[in-house]
C-alpha positions as CSV (number, residue, x, y, z in Angstrom):
1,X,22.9,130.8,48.9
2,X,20.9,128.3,51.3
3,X,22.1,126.0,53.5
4,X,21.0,123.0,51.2
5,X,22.7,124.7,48.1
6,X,25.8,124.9,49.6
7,X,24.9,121.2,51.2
8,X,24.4,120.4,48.2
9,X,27.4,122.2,46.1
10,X,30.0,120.6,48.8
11,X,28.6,117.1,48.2
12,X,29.2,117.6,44.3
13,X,32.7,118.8,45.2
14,X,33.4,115.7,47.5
15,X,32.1,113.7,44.6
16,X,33.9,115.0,42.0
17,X,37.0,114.8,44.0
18,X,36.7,110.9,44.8
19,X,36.0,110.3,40.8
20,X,39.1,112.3,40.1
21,X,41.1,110.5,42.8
22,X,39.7,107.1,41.8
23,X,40.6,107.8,38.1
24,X,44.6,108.4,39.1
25,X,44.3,105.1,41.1
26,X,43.3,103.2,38.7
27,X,45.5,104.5,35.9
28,X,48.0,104.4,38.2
29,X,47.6,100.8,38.6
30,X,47.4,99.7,35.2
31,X,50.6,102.1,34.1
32,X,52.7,100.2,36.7
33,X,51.3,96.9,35.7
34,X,51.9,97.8,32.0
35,X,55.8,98.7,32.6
36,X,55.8,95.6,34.5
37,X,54.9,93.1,31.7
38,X,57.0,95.5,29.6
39,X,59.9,94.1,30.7
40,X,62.3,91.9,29.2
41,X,62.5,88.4,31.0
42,X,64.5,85.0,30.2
43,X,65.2,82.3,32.1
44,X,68.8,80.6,31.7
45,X,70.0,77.2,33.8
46,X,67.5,78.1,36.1
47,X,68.2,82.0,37.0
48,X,66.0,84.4,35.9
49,X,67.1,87.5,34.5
50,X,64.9,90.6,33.8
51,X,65.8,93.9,31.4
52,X,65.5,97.0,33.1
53,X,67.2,100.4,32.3
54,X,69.5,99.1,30.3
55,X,71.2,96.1,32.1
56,X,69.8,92.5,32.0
57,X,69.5,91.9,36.1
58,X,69.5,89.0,37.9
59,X,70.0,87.2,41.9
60,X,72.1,84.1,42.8
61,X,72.1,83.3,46.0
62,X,70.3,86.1,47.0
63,X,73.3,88.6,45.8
64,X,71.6,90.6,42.5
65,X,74.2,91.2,39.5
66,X,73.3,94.0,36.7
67,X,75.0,93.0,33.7
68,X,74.8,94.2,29.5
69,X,73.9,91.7,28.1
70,X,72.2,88.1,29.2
71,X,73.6,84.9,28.6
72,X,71.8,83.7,25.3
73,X,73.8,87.0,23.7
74,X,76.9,85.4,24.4
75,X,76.4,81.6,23.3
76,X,78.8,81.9,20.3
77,X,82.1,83.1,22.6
78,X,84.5,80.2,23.3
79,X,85.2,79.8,26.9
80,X,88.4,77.8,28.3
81,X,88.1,78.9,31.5
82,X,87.9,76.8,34.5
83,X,88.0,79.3,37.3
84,X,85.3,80.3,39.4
85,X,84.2,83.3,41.6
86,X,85.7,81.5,44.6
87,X,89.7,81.9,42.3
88,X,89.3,85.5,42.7
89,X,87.4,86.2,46.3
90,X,89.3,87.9,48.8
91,X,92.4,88.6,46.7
92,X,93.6,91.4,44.4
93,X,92.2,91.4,40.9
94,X,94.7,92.9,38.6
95,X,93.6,94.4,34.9
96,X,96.4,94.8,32.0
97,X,96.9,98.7,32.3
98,X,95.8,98.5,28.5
99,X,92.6,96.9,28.8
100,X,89.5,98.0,27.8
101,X,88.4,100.9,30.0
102,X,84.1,99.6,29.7
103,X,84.9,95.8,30.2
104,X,86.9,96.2,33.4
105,X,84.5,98.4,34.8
106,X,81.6,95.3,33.8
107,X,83.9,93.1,35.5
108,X,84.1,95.2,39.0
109,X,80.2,96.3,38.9
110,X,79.5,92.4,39.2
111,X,82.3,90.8,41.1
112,X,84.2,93.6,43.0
113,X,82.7,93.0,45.9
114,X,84.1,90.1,46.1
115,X,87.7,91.0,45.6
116,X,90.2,92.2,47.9
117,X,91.0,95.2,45.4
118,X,91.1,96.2,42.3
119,X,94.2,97.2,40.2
120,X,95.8,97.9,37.2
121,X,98.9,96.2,36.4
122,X,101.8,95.6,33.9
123,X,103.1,92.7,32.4
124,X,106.4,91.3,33.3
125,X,106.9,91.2,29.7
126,X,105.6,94.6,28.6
127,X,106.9,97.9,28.4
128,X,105.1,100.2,30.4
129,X,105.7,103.7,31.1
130,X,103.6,104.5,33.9
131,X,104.2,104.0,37.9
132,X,102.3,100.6,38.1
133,X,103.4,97.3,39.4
134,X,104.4,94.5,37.5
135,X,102.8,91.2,37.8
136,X,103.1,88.4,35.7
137,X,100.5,85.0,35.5
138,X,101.2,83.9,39.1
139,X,99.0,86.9,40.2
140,X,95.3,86.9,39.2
141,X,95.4,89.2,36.3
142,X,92.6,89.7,33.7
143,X,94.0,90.9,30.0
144,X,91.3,92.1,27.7
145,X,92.5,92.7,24.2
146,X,91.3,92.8,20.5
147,X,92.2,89.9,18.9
148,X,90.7,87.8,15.7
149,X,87.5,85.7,17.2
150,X,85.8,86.4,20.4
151,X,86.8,83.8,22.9
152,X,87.9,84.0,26.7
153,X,91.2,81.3,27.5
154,X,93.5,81.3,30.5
155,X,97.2,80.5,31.2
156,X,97.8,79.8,34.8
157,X,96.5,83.0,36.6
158,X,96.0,85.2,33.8
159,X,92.6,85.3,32.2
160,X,92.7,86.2,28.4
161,X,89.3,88.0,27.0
162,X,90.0,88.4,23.7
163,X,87.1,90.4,21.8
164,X,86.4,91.0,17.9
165,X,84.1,93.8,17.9
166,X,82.3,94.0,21.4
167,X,84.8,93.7,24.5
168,X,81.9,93.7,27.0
169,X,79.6,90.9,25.8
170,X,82.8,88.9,25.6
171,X,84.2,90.3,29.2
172,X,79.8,89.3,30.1
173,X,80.4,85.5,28.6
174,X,83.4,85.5,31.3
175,X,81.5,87.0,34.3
176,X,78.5,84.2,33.0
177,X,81.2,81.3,33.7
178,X,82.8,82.8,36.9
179,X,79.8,83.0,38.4
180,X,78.1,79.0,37.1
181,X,75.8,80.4,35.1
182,X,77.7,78.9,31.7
């Protein structure tokens, strides 16, 4: 081979190579744009929420919250609830030790860090069987149950989510009104 074939053979390599690497850019580029307009986006009272890897995420005040479902899902549940985030930040959060296991974990992904701890507890007026304290509605204590309609009501400091079919879009309706978003 001469000198200017090989010239000439390294120039079509270093061409070839640039059109390949220019190709993955771009497609690159467009695939990332494409999973970004993919996404799921609402905006409710002013907070925007977008759906990513299963959980409808969104910021307030700068603090980002990952949640199942977004609020327009939960319209229909009945809230009585006048608490707010700052009721439960900086002091224990109890659960009913019979609550469900999915809600309460909802509940401490989104305001856990804000809590002193996090425990389960038995009512004054229950039987339970296992070493747990008893607590009654003087302590903050959250009671998730089946019941006959979805709807979320409290009773001095005892919050009652009482779900139908789906106990974490109604515990989600509760987080929504803690937080000022309902």
């Amino acid at each position: 081979m001469t000198r200017e074939e090989r010239e000439r053979e390294a120039r079509r390599n270093q061409i070839l190579i640039s059109s390949i690497l220019v190709v993955i850019m771009v497609l690159s580029t467009l695939g990332y744009a494409f999973y970004n307009s993919s996404t799921e986006k609402i905006k409710y009272n002013g907070i925007k929420f977008y759906y990513q890897e299963g959980f409808w995420n969104f910021k307030i005040n700068e603090i980002e919250f990952s949640i199942s479902y977004n609020p327009k899902e939960t319209e229909n549940i009945s809230i009585e609830v006048t608490k707010t985030l700052n009721d439960y930040n900086g002091k224990p959060l109890y659960f009913s030790y019979d609550s469900d296991y999915d809600s309460i974990q909802e509940i401490a992904r989104n305001i856990g860090r804000f809590v002193l701890r996090i425990q389960e507890a038995c009512l004054d007026n229950e039987n339970c069987e296992e070493d747990i304290p008893i607590k009654n509605c003087s302590d903050n204590i959250i009671i998730i149950r089946e019941g006959e309609e979805n709807v979320v009501r409290e009773e001095d400091n005892c919050v009652y989510i009482i779900y139908k079919e789906n106990p974490i879009l109604t515990s989600d309706a509760f987080i929504f009104k803690i937080l000022g978003i309902k």
